[in-house]
Structures are given as structure tokens and as C-alpha cells.
KOLMAR-54584 format. One record per residue (C-alpha): residue in one letter; chain; z, y, x. Coordinates in Angstrom, 2 decimals, padded with zeros to 5 digits, always signed. Layout:
<pts>
residu = A	chaine = A	up = Z	north = Y	east = X $
...
</pts>
This chain:
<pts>
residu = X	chaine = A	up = +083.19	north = +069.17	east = +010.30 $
residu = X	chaine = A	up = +079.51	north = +068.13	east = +011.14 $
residu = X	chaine = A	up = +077.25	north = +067.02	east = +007.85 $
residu = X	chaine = A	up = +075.75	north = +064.31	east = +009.32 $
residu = X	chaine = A	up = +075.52	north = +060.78	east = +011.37 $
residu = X	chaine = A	up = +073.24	north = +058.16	east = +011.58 $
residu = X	chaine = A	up = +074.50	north = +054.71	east = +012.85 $
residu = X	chaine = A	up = +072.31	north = +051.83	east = +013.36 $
residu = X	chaine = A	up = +072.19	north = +048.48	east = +015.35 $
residu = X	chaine = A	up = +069.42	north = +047.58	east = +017.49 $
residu = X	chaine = A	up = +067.93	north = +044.59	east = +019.56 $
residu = X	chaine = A	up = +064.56	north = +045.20	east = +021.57 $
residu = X	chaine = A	up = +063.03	north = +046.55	east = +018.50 $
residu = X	chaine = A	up = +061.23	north = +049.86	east = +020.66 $
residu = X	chaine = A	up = +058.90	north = +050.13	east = +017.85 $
residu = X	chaine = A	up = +061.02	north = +050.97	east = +015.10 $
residu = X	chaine = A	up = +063.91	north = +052.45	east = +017.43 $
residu = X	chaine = A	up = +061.37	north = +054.87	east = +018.73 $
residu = X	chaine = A	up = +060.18	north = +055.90	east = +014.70 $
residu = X	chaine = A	up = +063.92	north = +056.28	east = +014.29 $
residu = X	chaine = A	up = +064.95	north = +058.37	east = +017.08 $
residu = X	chaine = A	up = +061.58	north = +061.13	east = +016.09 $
residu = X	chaine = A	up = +063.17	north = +060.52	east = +012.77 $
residu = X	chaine = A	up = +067.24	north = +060.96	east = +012.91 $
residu = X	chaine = A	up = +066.79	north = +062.79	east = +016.35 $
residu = X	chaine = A	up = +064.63	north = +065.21	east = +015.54 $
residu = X	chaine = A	up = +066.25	north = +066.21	east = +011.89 $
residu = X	chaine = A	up = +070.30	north = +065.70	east = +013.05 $
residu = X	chaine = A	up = +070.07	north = +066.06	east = +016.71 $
residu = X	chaine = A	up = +070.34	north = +063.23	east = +019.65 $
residu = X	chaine = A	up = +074.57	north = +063.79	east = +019.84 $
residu = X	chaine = A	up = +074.71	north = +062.75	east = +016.50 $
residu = X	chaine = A	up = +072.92	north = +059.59	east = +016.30 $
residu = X	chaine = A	up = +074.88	north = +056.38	east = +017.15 $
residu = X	chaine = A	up = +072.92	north = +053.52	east = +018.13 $
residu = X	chaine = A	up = +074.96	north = +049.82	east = +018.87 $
residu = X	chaine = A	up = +072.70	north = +048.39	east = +021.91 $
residu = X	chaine = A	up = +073.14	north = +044.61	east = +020.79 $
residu = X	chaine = A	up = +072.54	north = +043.02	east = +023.95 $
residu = X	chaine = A	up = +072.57	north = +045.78	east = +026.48 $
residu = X	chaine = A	up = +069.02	north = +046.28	east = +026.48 $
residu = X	chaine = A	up = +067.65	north = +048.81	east = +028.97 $
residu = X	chaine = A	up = +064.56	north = +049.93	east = +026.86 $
residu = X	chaine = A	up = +067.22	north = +050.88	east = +024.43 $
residu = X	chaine = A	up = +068.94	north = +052.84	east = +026.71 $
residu = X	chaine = A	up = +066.32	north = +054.32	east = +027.89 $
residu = X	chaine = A	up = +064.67	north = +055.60	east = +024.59 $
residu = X	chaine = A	up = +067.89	north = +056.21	east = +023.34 $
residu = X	chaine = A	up = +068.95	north = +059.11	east = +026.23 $
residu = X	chaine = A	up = +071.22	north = +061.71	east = +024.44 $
residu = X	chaine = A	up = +072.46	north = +059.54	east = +021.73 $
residu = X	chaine = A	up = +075.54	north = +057.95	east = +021.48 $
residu = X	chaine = A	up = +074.88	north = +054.31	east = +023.33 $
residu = X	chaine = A	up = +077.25	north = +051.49	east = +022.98 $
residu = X	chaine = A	up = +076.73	north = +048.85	east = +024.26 $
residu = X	chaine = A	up = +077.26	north = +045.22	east = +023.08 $
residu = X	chaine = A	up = +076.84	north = +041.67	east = +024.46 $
residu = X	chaine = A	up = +074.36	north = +039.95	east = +023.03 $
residu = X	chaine = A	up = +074.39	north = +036.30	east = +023.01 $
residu = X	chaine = A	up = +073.07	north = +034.45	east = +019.82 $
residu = X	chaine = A	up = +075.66	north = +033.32	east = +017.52 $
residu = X	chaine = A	up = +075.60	north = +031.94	east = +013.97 $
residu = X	chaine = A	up = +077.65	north = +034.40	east = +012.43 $
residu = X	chaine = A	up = +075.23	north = +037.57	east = +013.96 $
residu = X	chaine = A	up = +074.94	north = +039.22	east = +010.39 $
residu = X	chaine = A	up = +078.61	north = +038.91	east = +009.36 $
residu = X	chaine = A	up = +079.77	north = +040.64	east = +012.60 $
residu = X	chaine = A	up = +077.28	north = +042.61	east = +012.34 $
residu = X	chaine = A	up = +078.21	north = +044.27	east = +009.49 $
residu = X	chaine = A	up = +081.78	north = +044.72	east = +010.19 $
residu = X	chaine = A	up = +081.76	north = +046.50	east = +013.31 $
residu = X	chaine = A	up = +079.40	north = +049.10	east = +011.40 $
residu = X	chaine = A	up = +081.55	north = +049.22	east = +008.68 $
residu = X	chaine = A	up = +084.56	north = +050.70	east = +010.97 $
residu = X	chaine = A	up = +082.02	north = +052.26	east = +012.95 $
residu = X	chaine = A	up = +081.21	north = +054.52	east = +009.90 $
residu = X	chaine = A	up = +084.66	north = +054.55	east = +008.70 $
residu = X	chaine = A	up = +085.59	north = +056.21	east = +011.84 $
residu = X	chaine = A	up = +083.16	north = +058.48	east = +011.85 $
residu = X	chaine = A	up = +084.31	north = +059.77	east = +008.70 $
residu = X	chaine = A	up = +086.69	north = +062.07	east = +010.16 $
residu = X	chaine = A	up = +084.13	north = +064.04	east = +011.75 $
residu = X	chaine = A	up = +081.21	north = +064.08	east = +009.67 $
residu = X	chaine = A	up = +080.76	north = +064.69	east = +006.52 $
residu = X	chaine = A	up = +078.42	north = +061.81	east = +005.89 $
residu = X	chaine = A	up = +077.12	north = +059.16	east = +007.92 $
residu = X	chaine = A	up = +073.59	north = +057.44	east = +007.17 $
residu = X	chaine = A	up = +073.87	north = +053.59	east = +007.99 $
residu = X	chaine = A	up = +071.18	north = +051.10	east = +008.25 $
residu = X	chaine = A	up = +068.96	north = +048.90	east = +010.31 $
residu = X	chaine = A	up = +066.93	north = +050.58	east = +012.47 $
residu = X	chaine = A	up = +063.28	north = +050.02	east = +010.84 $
residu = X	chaine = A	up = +065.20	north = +051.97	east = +007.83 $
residu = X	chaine = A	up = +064.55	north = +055.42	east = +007.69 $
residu = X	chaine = A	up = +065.98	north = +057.48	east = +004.39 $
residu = X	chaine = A	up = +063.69	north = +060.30	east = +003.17 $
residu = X	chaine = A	up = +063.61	north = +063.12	east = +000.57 $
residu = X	chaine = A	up = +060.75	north = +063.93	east = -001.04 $
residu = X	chaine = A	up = +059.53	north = +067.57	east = +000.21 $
residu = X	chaine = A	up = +058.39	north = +068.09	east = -003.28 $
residu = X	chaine = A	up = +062.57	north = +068.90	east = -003.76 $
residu = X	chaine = A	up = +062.59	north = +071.86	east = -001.92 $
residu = X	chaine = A	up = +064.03	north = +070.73	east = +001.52 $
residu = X	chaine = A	up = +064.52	north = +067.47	east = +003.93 $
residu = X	chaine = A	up = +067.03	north = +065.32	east = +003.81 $
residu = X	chaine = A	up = +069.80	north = +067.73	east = +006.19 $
residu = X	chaine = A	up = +069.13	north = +070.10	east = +003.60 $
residu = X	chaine = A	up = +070.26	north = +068.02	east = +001.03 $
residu = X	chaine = A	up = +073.41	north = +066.55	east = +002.74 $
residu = X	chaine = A	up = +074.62	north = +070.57	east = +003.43 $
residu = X	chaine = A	up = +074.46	north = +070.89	east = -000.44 $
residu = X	chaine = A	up = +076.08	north = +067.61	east = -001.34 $
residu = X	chaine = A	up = +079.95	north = +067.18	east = -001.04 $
residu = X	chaine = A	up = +081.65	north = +064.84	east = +000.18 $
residu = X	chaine = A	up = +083.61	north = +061.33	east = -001.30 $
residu = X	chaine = A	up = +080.40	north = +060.53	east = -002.76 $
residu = X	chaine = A	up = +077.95	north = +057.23	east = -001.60 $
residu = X	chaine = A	up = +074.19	north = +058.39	east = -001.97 $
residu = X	chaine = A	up = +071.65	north = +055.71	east = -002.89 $
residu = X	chaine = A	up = +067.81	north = +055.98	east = -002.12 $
residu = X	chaine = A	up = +065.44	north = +054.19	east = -004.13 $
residu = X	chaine = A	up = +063.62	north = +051.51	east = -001.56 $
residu = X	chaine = A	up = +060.61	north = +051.52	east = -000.98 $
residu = X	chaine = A	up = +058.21	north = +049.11	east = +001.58 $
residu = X	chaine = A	up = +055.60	north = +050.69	east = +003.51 $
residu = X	chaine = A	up = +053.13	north = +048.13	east = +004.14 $
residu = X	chaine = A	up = +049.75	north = +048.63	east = +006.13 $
residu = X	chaine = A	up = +046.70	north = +048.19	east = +004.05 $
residu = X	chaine = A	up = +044.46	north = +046.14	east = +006.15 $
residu = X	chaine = A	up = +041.54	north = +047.02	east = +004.08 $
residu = X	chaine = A	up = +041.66	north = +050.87	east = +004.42 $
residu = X	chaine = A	up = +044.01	north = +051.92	east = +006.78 $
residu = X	chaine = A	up = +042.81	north = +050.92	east = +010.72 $
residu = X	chaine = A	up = +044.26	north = +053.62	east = +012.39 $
residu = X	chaine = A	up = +046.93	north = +052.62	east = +015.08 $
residu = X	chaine = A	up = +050.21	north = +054.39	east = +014.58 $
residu = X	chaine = A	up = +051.38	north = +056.55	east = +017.51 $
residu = X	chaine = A	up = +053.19	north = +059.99	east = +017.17 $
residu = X	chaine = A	up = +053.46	north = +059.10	east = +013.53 $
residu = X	chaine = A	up = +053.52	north = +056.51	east = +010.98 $
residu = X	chaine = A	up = +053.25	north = +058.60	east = +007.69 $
residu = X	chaine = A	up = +049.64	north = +059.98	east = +007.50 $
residu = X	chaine = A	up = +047.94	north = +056.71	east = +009.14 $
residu = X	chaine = A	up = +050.34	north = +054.52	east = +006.77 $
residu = X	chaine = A	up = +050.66	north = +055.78	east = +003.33 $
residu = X	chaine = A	up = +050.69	north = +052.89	east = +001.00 $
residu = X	chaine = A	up = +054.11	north = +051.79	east = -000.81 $
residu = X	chaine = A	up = +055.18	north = +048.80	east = -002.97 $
residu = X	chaine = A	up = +058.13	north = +049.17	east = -004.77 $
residu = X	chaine = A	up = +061.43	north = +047.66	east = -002.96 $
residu = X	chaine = A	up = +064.64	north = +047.17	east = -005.10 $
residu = X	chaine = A	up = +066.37	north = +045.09	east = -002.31 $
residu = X	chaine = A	up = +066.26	north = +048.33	east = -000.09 $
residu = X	chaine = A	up = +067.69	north = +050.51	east = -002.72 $
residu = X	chaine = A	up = +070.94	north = +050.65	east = -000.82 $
residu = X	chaine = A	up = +073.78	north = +052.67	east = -000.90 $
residu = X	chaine = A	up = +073.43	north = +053.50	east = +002.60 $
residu = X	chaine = A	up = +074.75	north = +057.87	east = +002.87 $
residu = X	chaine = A	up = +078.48	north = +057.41	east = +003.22 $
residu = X	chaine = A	up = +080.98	north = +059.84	east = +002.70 $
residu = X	chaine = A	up = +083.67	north = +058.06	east = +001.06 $
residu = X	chaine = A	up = +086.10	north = +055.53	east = +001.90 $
residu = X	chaine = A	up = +084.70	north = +052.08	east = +001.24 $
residu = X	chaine = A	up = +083.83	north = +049.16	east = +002.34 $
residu = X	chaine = A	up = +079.81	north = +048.18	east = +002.65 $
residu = X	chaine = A	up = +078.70	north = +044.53	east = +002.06 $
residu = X	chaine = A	up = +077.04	north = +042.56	east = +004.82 $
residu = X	chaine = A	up = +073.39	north = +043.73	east = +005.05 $
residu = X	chaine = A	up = +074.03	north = +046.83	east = +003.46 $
residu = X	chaine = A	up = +073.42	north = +046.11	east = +000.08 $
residu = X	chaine = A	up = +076.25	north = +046.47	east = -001.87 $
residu = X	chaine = A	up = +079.46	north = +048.94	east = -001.50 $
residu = X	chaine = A	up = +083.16	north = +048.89	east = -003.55 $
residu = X	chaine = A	up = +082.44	north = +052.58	east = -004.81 $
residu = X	chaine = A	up = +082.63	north = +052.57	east = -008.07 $
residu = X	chaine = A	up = +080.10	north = +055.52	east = -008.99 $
residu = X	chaine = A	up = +076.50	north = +055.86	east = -008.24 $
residu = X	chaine = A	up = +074.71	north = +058.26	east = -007.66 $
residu = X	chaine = A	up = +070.46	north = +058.23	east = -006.91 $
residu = X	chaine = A	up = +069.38	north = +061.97	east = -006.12 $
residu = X	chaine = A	up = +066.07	north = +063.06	east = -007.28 $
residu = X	chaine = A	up = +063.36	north = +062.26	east = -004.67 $
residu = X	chaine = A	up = +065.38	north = +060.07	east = -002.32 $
residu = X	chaine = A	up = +063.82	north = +057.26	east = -001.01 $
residu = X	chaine = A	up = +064.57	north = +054.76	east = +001.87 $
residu = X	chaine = A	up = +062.03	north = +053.48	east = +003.57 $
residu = X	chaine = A	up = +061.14	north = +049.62	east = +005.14 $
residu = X	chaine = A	up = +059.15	north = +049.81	east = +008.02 $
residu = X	chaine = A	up = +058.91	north = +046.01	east = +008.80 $
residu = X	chaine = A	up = +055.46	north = +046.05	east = +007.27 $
residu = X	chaine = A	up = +053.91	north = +049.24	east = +008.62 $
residu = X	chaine = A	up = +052.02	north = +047.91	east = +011.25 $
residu = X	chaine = A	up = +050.27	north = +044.59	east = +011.58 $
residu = X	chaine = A	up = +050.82	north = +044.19	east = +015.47 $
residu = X	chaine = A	up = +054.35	north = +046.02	east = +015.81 $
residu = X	chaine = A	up = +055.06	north = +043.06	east = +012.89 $
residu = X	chaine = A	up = +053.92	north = +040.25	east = +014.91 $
residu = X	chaine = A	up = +055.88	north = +040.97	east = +018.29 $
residu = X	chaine = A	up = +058.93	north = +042.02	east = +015.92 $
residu = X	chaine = A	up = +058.63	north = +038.37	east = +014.01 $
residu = X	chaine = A	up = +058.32	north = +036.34	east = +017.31 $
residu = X	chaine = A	up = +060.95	north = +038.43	east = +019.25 $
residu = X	chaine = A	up = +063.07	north = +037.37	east = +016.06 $
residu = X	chaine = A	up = +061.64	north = +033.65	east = +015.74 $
residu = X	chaine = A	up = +062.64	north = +033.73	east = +019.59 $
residu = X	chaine = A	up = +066.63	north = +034.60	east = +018.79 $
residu = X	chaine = A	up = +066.79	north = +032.37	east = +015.81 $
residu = X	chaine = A	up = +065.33	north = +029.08	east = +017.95 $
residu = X	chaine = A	up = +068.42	north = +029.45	east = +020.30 $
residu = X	chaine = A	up = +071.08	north = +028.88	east = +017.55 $
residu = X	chaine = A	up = +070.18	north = +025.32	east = +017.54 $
residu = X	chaine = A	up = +071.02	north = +025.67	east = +013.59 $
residu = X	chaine = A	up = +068.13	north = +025.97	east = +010.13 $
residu = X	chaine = A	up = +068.17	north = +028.74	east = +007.82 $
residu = X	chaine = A	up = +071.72	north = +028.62	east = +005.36 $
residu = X	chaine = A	up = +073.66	north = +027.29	east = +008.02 $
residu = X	chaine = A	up = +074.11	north = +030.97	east = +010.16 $
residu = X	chaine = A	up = +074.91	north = +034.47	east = +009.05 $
residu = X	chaine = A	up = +071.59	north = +035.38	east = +010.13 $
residu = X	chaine = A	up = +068.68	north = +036.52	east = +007.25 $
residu = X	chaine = A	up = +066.29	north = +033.70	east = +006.22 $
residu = X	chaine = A	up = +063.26	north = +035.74	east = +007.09 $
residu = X	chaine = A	up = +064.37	north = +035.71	east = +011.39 $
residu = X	chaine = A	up = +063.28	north = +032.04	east = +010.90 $
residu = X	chaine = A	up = +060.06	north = +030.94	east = +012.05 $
residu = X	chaine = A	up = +059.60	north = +028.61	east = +009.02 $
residu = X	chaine = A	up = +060.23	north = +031.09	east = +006.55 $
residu = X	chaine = A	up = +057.57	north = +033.23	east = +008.41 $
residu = X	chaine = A	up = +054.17	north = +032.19	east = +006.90 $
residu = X	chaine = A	up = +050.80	north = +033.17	east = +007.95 $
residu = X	chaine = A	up = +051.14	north = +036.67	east = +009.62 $
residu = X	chaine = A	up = +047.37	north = +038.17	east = +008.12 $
residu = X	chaine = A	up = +047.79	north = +036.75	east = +005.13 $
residu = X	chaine = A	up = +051.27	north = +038.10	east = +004.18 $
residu = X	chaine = A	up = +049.43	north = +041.89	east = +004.89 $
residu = X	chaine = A	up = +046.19	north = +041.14	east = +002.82 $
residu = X	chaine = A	up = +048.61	north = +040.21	east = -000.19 $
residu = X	chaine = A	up = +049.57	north = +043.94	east = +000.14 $
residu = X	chaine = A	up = +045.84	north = +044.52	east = -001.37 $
residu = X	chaine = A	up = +045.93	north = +042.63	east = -004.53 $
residu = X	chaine = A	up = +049.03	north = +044.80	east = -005.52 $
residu = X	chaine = A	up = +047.71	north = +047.33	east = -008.90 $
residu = X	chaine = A	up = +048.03	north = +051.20	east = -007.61 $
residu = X	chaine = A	up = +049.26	north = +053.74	east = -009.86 $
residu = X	chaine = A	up = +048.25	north = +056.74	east = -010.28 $
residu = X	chaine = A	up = +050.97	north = +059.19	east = -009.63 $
residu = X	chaine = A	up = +053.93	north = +058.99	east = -007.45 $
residu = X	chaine = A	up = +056.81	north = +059.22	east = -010.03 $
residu = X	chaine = A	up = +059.76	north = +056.83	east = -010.22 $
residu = X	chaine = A	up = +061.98	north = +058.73	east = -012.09 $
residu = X	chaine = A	up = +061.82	north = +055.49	east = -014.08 $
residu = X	chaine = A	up = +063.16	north = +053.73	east = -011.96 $
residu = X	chaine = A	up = +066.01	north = +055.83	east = -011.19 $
residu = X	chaine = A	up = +066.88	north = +055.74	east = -014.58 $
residu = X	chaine = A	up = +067.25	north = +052.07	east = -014.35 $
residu = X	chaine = A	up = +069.52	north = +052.01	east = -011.60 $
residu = X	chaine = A	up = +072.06	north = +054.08	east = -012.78 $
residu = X	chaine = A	up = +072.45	north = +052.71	east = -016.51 $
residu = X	chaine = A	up = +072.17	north = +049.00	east = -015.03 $
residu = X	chaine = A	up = +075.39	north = +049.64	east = -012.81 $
residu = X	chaine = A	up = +078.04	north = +047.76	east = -012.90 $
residu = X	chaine = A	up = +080.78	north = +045.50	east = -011.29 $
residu = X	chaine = A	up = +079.79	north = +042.43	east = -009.27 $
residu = X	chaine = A	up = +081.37	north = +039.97	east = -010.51 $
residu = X	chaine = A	up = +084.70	north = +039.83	east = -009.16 $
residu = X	chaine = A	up = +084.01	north = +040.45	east = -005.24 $
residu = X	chaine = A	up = +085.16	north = +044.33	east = -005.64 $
residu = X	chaine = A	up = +081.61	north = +044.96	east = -005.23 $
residu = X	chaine = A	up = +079.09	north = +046.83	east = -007.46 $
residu = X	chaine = A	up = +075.78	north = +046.24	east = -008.09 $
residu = X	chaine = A	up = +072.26	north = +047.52	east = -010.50 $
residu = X	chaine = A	up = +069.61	north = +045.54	east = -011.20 $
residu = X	chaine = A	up = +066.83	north = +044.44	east = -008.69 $
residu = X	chaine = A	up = +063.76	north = +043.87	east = -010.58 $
residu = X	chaine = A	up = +060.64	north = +043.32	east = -009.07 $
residu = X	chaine = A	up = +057.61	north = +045.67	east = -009.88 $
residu = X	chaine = A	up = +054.89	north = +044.49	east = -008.57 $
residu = X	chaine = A	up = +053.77	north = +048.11	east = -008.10 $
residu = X	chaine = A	up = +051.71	north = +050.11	east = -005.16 $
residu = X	chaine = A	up = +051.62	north = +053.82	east = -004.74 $
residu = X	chaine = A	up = +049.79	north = +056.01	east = -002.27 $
residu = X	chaine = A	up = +052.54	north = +058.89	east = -001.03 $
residu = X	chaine = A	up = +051.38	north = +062.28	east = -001.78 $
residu = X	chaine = A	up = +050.00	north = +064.16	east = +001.23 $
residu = X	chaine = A	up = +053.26	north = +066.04	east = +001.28 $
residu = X	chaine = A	up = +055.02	north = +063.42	east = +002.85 $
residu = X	chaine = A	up = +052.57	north = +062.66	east = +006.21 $
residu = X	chaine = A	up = +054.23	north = +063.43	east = +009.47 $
residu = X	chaine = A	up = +058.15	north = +063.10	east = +008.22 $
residu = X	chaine = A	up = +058.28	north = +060.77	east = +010.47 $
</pts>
């Protein structure tokens, strides 16, 4: 059996599809990266030569997310069989260990057994405006190495177990957790001010066609145009955020495992979210992963 997968979905975004390809390409290999073409796209077929391409229609509909969600869900279920895990997420996700563990993240899933869901902690990387100019091209660590802290992207996203994930990833009916040392997914939505911009309009674009406002579709708030906001002044926000001084969130770790817990009653389970209005500066360690 192979270790590992990763599975995403993917509309236009070349951007982040070509970050994730260096990424899960370069550290699984092309044959094992699955990529849903929502919409056919030829750019995505075309960056994506050597992976696994399927292809999707892609008109807009309200209930995008919801569908979404379930054909990855049996997509990774499937793919079960023949990996050991499989690494799911949206495709300006990318989930990195910390090199300060002693190896990447394939080195990691060799050593970990199976039946087991893996949680990163989440973390955003944002572009600081005010320090960091330099466009991103073979690589976005190194030009971009500021973080805030994320709990709505600590996701249980490594999959080797048989369960069922909640739409947009955040949730999963395992009943363990576990948060490995040095694990971290990251957000790339905020890396770069201009790769945000197209991404937010392409989105605004999809959204407009539904005919329907935020609440009433399956679709995330934040694909709306009013929920957008001024683009330069959601980055130079990023500034006023206090950095700390070393790059240590064993802390929070700690939290999420002794907040977990049942969700209610959906068969779900869940840890606490809180925000930390926190900012780190990676290590040097980490420029070039991807």
C-alpha cells in the first residue's frame, strides 16, 4: 500500500494550484495527487499534467459547498484502500511539518500508522505590506514569512480512517485526536496582495451568477462581494497584529486536545476555536518548503 494522497478541488485558482502541485508534487509524486477540475478548466489541466485529473461540470449552483464536500468525502474514502493516508483540502491549503522535527511531512506519514485522523494546527500566512515587497515566484516561503494564528484551519484534514468529514473540512466523526508536534496547515488566501485580488473577483464573479445573497446557498460567506471589504485595507490590518518572539505553539496544541469533545449531537467532534490575535515570523528553517 502507498503512504500517501492528496485530494483537492479546484476552479481557475492557477495561483494556489501551481503552490500546490511544487508542494504535494514534488514531496508525494504527480501519480499520487488527485485534483477534481470543477469546471473543466484547461489551465488546470494543463498545470496539472501527471496528476490524476477529473473532470467536473461546472455550472454555479447554490448548493456548491455541500456537493462539494461529499464527492471528496467518497473520493477519500475510496482511496483508502490504496493509500495509507490521504491529505484533503482546498487547494490554497498546504499541510507542513516543521523541519525542526527531524523530517517533512512523507517522513512523518511512513512513521505514523494507519486508522488514525491527523490534525495540523492552522495557521494564515498573510503578506506584510509594510516589509515584505518581494513578488512570489518559485516560492512563497522565504518572500512570505509572517503568520497569524488560524484556529478555523486547524482541521482534521490527514485521513486514514473510516469517517465521514464535515462540509468545509472542519469537523470529522473520529472520535480521537491527535495534533503531532510541529504540524501545521497552512492558508494561503492571504499570501499575496495581487494573487488575492484576482482570486476575490474570480470568486465575486461565480457568486453574482447564483442570483441568491449570502445564507441562502451552500457557498462560504466570504465568495460574496459584500462580505469582501476594502482589499488594502484587510492586508494593512495584518500590521497592527503584536509579534512574538519565538515560534512555539505547543500551547496551543495543548488546548486542542484537552478542549475535545462531541459536537453536540451531529456525530461530529469538535475543540475549541479561540482567536489569538497573535503574529509570528517562521524560523528560517521553513523558507522554500514550498
Amino acid at each position: 500500500m502507498q503512504t500517501a494522497a492528496a485530494v483537492t478541488m479546484v476552479r481557475d485558482d492557477a495561483f494556489f494550484l501551481a503552490a500546490w502541485l511544487r508542494y504535494y508534487g514534488g514531496l508525494l509524486g504527480r501519480e499520487n495527487c488527485y485534483i477534481v477540475n470543477h469546471g473543466r478548466g484547461e489551465e488546470v489541466s494543463r498545470l496539472a499534467e501527471g496528476c490524476n485529473v477529473i473532470g467536473i461540470p461546472g455550472e454555479a449552483h447554490k448548493n456548491f459547498d455541500m456537493k462539494r464536500w461529499r464527492l471528496l468525502n467518497n473520493l477519500v474514502m475510496g482511496l483508502r484502500s490504496y493509500y495509507t493516508h490521504v491529505i484533503v483540502g482546498d487547494v490554497d491549503e498546504l499541510v507542513v511539518r516543521d523541519p525542526a522535527e527531524g523530517g517533512n511531512l512523507l517522513d512523518l506519514l511512513r512513521e505514523t500508522r494507519g486508522r488514525r485522523v491527523l490534525t495540523p494546527i492552522g495557521l494564515e500566512l498573510v503578506q506584510r505590506l509594510d516589509l515584505e515587497t518581494s513578488p512570489v515566484r518559485s516560492a512563497i516561503l522565504g518572500p512570505r514569512r509572517h503568520v497569524r494564528l488560524a484556529p478555523h484551519y486547524s482541521k482534521p484534514c490527514i485521513v486514514s480512517a473510516g469517517t465521514k468529514i464535515a462540509r468545509g473540512g472542519h469537523y470529522t466523526q473520529h472520535d480521537r485526536i491527535e495534533v503531532p508536534p510541529g504540524l501545521y496547515l497552512f492558508h494561503l488566501k492571504f499570501c499575496d496582495f495581487d494573487a488575492y485580488v484576482e482570486a476575490m473577483d474570480r470568486r465575486n464573479a461565480i457568486t453574482s451568477g447564483l442570483g441568491k445573497e449570502a445564507g441562502e446557498v451552500s457557498v462560504g460567506r466570504h465568495w460574496f462581494a459584500e462580505a469582501r471589504g476594502e482589499d488594502r485595507a484587510v492586508f494593512q490590518e495584518f500590521s497592527a497584529l503584536p509579534v512574538q518572539e519565538r515560534f512555539d505553539l505547543g500551547w496551543l496544541r495543548d488546548e486542542m486536545i484537552e478542549s475535545f469533545r462531541p459536537r453536540g449531537d451531529t456525530g461530529y467532534w469538535e475543540f475549541d476555536k479561540t482567536e489569538h490575535a497573535r503574529q509570528y515570523r517562521l524560523p528560517e528553517r521553513f523558507d522554500g518548503i514550498f
